[in-house]
Each structure stands twice: as C-alpha cells, then as structure tokens.
N, C-alpha and C positions, 0 to 999 in steps of 0.2 A: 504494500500500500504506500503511497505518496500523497503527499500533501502539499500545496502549495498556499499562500496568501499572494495576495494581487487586490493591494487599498484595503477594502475593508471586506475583500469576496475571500471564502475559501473555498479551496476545492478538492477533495478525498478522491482517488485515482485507486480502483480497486481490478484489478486486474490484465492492466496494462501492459505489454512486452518491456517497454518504456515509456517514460513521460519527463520532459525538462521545459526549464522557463527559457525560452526565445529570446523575449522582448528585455533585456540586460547586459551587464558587461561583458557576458559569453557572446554576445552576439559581434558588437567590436566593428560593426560597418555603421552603426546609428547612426552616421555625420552623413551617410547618402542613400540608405534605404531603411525603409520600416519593417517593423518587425511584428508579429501575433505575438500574446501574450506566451505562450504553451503549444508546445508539438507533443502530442501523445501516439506511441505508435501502440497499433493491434495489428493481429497475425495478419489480417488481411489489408489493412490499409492506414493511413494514416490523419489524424483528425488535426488541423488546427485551428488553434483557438484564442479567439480575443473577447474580451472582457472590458466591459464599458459600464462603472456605476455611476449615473450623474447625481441617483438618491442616497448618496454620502451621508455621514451622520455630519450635521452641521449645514449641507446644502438646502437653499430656501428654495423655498415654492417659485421663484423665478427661473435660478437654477435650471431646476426641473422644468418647469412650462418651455424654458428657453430649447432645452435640449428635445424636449418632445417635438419643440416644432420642426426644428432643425431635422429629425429623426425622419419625421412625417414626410416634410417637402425634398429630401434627397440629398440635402443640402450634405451630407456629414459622410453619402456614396464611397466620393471619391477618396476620402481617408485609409475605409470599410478597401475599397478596391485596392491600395499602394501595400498597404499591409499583406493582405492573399498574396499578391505577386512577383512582391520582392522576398519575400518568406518563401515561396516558391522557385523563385530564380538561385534562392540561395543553396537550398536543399539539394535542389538539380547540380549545380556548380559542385557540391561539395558530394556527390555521388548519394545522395540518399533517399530520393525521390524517384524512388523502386516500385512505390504502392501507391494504391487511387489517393486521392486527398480529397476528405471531406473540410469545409470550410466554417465554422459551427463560431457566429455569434450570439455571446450575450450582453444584453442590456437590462440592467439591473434595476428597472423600474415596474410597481409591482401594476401602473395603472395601465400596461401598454398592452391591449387585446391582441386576440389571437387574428383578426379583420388585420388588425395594420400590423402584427408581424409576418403574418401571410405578405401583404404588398411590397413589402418591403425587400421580401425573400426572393420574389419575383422577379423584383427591380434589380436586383444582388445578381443573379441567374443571369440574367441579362447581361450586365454589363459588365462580368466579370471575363468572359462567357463565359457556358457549357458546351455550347456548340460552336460548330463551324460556320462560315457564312452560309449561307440557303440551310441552316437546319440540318448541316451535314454533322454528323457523329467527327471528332477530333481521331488520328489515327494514334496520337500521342494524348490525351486529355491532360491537362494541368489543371483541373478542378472536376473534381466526381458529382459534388451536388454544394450547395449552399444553403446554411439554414439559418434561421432568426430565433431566439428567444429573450423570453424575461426567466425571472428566477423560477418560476413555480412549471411554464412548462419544461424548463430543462427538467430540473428536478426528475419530473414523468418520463420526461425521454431517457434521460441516464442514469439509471439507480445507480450504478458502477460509479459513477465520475459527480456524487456529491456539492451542489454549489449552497454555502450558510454567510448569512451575514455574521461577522466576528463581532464577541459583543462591546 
C-alpha cells in the first residue's frame, strides 16, 4: 500500500504494480513542461493523475465560484491538456510508456454534478485526443480514455486508490 498527500487530498494506493509522485523534484524538467500529480502503474496499463482542490480549508466561497466557472466554461482545458502531454512525452522519452494511459482527473469540489463532469470529460476527449482525424483509431494511442471526477465519484470508481480530505 502507498500513500501519498497532494495539499490537503490523500490518497491510499492499494494494489498497484507501482505508484510515485510526478509532479516534484523527481521530475526536474518543471522550468519547461508540466507534470500530473501521480503515475500509478497496473499490470495492464497505466493511470495518470492530477488532483485539483480549489475547496481548500480556508478557500472562500469566491475561491470556489471563481474556479467552478472557470471549470465550467473550458477556461482551465488547456492546463488539464499540457499536463496529459508533456507527462506523456516524458514517459515515452524515458522508455516507459509501454501501456495504454488512462488520464483520471480530480476536482475536489463536492458541489460539481455528475451533468458537468460528464461535459467536461467530453471536452477533455476531444481535445486531448483519443482519436485520429476523421475518427480514425491512433495506430500508437497516447491516451486510452479520459475521465473527470469530484471526490465522492472517484471514491465509487476506485475503492483501490482511496481519495480523504486530511483533517
């Protein structure tokens, strides 16, 4: 089992091949690419993942409103896309981007529906891509699928991989 903190997210990593933190001094390129929070690998592929709490203890209701909109209208995409890619280019460079890559954000706001993290998941899909031009399947894929959460659906989706607010 593995453990990480990431602000005030934790997250319990329960039977993972491996699991390390990306986005920190191991990474060592910060001054020109971005990084995911965590690369976890499983036998069959590899998840990664970033973590994004704007309902911080201490963040106001502005705060929050500010980032929901921004979440809302795409505005915060292109961030969501430089991290996947260059996390991606790095993995490949460095020989270890052997397995599909699932792409798995979370946004740590408990008011954000399951309606606008579906849209948003879509948007992500899109413009990360998944496919080729015309809808063609990649012969190489460099993202398996893309997905959106808040805290409660990950939770459902991953018993394994535990996310708690620290108190």
């Amino acid at each position: 089992m593995t453990v990480f903190d990431e602000g005030n997210l934790r997250i319990v990593i329960d039977g993972a091949l491996s699991a390390r933190k990306f986005d920190g001094a191991d990474h060592k390129l910060s001054h020109c690419m971005k990084a995911v929070d965590f690369i976890i690998e499983l036998s069959d592929r590899y998840l990664f993942v970033e973590f994004k709490d704007p309902q911080y203890p201490g963040a106001t209701a502005q705060t929050i409103s500010d980032y929901i909109d921004g979440f809302k209208s795409g505005q915060l995409d292109r961030q969501f896309q430089y991290k996947y890619r260059d996390s991606f280019l790095y993995e490949w460079a460095s020989g270890r981007a052997d397995k599909p890559v699932d792409y798995l954000m979370l946004i740590a706001i408990d008011t954000l529906t399951k309606p606008l993290l579906q849209s948003r998941m879509d948007e992500m899909k899109r413009k990360l891509p998944l496919r080729a031009p015309d809808d063609q399947p990649w012969s190489h894929p460099f993202v398996r699928s893309c997905s959106v959460f808040n805290l409660a659906s990950w939770n459902e989706r991953f018993p394994k991989f535990q996310i708690s607010r620290l108190p």
